[in-house]
N, C-alpha and C positions, 0 to 999 in steps of 0.2 A: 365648685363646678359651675358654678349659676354666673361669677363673676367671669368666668370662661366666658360663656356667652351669653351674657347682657349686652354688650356693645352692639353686636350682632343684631339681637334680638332689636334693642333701640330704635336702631337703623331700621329693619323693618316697619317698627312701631311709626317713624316717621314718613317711612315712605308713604302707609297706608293714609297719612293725616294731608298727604301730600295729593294722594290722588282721589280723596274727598273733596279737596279745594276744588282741582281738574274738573273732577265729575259735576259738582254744584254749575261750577261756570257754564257747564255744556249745558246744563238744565236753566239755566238764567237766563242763555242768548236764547236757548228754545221760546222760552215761558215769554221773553220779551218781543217776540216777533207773531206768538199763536192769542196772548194774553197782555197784551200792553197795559191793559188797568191790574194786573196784581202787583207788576214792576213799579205803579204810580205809588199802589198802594203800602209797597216796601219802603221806598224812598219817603212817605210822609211817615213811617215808624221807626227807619234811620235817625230823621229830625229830632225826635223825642228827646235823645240823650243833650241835645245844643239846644233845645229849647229848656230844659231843666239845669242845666249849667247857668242858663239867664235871669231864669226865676230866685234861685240860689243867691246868684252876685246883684240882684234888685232888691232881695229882701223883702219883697212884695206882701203887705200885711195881710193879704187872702191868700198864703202860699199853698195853704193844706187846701184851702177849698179849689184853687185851679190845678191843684196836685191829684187832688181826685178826677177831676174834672179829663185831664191827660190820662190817667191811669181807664178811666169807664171808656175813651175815646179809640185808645189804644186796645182795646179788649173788643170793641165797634170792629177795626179795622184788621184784627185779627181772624176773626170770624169772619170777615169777607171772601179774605183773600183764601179761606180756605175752603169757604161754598163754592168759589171759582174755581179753584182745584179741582174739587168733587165735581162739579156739574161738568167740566169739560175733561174726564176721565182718570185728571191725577190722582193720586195719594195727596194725601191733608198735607203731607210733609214732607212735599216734594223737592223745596226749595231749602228746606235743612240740610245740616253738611250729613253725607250719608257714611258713617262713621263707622266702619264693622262692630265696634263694642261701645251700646250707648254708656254702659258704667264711668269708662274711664274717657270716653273720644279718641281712644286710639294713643294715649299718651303712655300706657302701662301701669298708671298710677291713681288709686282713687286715694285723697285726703293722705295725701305720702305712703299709703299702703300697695305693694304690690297687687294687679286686678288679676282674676284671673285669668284675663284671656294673655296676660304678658308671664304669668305659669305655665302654661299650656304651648306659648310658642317655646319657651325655652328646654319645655319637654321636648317638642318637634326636634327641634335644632338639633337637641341632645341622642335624639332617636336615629335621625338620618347618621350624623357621624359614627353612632355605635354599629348601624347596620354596613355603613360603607368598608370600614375599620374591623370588623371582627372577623375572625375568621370559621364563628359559629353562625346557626341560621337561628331565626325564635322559633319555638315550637308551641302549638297548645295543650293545656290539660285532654280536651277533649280528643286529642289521638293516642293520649298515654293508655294503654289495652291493658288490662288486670288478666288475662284470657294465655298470656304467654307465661303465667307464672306459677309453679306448680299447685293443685289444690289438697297435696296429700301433705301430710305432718314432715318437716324436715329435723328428722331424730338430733342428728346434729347440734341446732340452732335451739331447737324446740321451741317451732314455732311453722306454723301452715304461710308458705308465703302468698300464695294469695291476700288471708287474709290480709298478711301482715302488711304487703304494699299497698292491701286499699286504705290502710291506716295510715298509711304517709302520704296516701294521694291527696287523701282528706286533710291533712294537716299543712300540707303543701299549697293547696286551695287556700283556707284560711288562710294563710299567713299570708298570701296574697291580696286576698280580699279585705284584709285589716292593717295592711301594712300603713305606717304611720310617717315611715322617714323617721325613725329613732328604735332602740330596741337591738335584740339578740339576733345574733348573725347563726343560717344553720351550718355545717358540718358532717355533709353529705359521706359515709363509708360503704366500700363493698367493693366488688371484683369489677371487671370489667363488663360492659354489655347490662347493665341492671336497671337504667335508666333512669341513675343518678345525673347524667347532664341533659337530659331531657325535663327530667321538673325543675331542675335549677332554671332552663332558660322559659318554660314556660313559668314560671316566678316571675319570672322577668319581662315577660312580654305584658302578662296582667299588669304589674306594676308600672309599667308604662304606661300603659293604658289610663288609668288612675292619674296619668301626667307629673310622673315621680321621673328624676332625671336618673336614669340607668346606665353602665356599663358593664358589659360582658365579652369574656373570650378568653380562650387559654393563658396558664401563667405563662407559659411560654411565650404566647405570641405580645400578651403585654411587655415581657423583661424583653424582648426584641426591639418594640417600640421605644420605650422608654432609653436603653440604650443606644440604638440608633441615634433618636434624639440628643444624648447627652455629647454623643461621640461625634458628630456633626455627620452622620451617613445620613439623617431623616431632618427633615424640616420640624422643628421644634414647633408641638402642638400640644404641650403639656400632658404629657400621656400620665405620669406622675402625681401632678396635680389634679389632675380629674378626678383618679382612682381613691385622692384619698380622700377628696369633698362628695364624689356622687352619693344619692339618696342609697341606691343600692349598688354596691360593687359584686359583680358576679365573678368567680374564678374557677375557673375549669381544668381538672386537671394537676393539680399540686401534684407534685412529685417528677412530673415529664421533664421539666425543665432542666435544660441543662444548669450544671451547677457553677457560678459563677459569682466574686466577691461582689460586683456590682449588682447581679441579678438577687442575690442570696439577700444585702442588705438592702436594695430597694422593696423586697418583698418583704421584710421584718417592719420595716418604717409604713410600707403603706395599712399592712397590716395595727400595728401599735398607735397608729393615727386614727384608725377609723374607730378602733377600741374607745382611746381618749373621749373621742367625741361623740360616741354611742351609734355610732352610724353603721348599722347594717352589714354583714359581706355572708354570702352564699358560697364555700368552699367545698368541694367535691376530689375524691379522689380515691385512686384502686390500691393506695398502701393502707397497710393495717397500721395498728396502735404503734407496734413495734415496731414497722417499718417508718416509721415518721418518727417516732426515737432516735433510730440510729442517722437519719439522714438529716434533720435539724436540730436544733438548739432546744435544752429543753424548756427552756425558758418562754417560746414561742409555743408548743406543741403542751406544755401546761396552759396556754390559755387557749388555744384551742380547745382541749377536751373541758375545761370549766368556765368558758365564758361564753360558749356557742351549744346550741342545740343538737346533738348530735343525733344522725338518724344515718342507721343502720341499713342497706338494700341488702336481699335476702332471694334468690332464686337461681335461676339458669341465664346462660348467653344471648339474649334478645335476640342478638344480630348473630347467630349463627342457627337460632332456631328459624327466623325469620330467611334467612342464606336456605336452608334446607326445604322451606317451604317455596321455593322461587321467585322470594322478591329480589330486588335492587336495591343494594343500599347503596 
């Protein structure tokens, strides 16, 4: 997903180094019209590098000592230019290129290493297109209510669902908060209404945050994209590729999707891909064990229940409790 948009990103990265240039020059012609002796004093620490090229090809037998000599000179007129600064209102470093990230200068790279401010744009990049593109909204932790969900024992289950959802609220948190971009994907089960795609996307809204590149939204509206894409109805944006390199793949919804050879084995490959690579996926959905038996492969539905964290939701209809109390949903 990063190779998605690095180009992108680059392009930004240069622009930013572009309008450092811009910005400096406006502060050059300023600085040389309010300040004329800083510009003199520039222009004698430009000479420095053609005055030491001459020294070099002279082979001058005092070279260290008039080497020092330029080095104490240049540190003289360093300090000038920057008392002039200061005393007539600039910053010491005014006439530096004003670079958004002193680490890297704007190039995204310290010492071949990605910096992080060119992490952080390719989260942005990755955030806006998830947000424009899904057909979910993010949610936070702090609006998931423990308050809609019963505090009496469910004989049933055997288990107080209060309790029991503040224990996945809690565990949902974590795993937000420690997500690493490697590790076990969860495996969200239960009925409808329980608010299983509300901590999945509040997962996901944290872990962006974090500046982890994300994707989310129904299996459906992904196999829509992806196919569109293949079939030439949508302009190819790698809906495919994204899903199976993002840090987090969010899916919402298993089971709604219509069933189709294309959607069916798109969805086994993205899936079997992110496995490979140990990469994360949040899958959510209102069929049981047995219902996801008879409707996929068992081959797929074995790695689900052992290679993903399965968590259970346990209560009543949010959004019909919430309907009966007079919200808007």
């Amino acid at each position: 997903m990063r190779e998605y948009y690095l180009p992108k990103a680059l392009s930004v990265m240069e622009s930013r180094r572009g309008y450092a240039e811009i910005l400096r020059g406006r502060r050059e012609a300023e600085i040389a019209r309010r300040l004329p002796e800083v510009m003199e004093i520039r222009r004698r620490l430009a000479m420095t590098s053609v005055e030491l090229t001459k020294l070099i090809l002279k082979g001058q037998a005092d070279f260290e000592e008039t080497l020092e000599k330029m080095k104490k000179e240049n540190l003289s007129l360093q300090q000038k230019e920057r008392t002039l600064l200061l005393e007539n209102g600039y910053p010491a470093d005014y006439l530096e290129l004003p670079y958004q990230c002193k680490q890297c200068k704007d190039t995204g790279y310290v010492n071949g290493t990605p910096c992080r401010c060119l992490n952080r744009l390719l989260a942005q990049l990755a955030a806006q297109d998830a947000a424009e593109e899904s057909t979910l909204v993010l949610t936070d932790f702090s609006d998931f209510s423990l308050q809609y969900y019963p505090n009496q024992k469910d004989l049933k289950k055997n288990v107080v669902p209060r309790e029991h959802m503040g224990e996945l609220l809690r565990f949902c948190q974590n795993y937000a908060e420690t997500f690493s971009g490697t590790g076990k994907g969860i495996l969200m089960l239960g009925e409808t209404g329980l608010g299983k795609t509300h901590l999945s996307l509040a997962i996901a809204k944290r872990v962006m945050e974090r500046e982890y590149l994300v994707l989310y939204d129904t299996v459906s509206a992904f196999i829509d994209r992806a196919e569109g894409e293949r079939f030439g109805r949508l302009p190819d944006r790698d809906t495919l590729g994204r899903m199976t390199t993002a840090d987090l793949l969010v899916l919402d919804d298993l089971g709604a999707e219509y069933a189709s050879p294309f959607g069916t084995a798109s969805l086994y490959r993205v899936i079997d891909t992110r496995l490979e690579k140990n990469l994360p996926t949040l899958i959510s959905t209102n069929l049981t064990a047995a219902q996801l038996q008879k409707r996929y492969e068992n081959r797929l539905v074995s790695r689900l229940f052992s290679l993903f964290t399965t968590l259970t939701f346990v209560g009543k209809d949010i959004r019909q409790i919430r309907a009966a109390e007079g919200f808007t949903l």
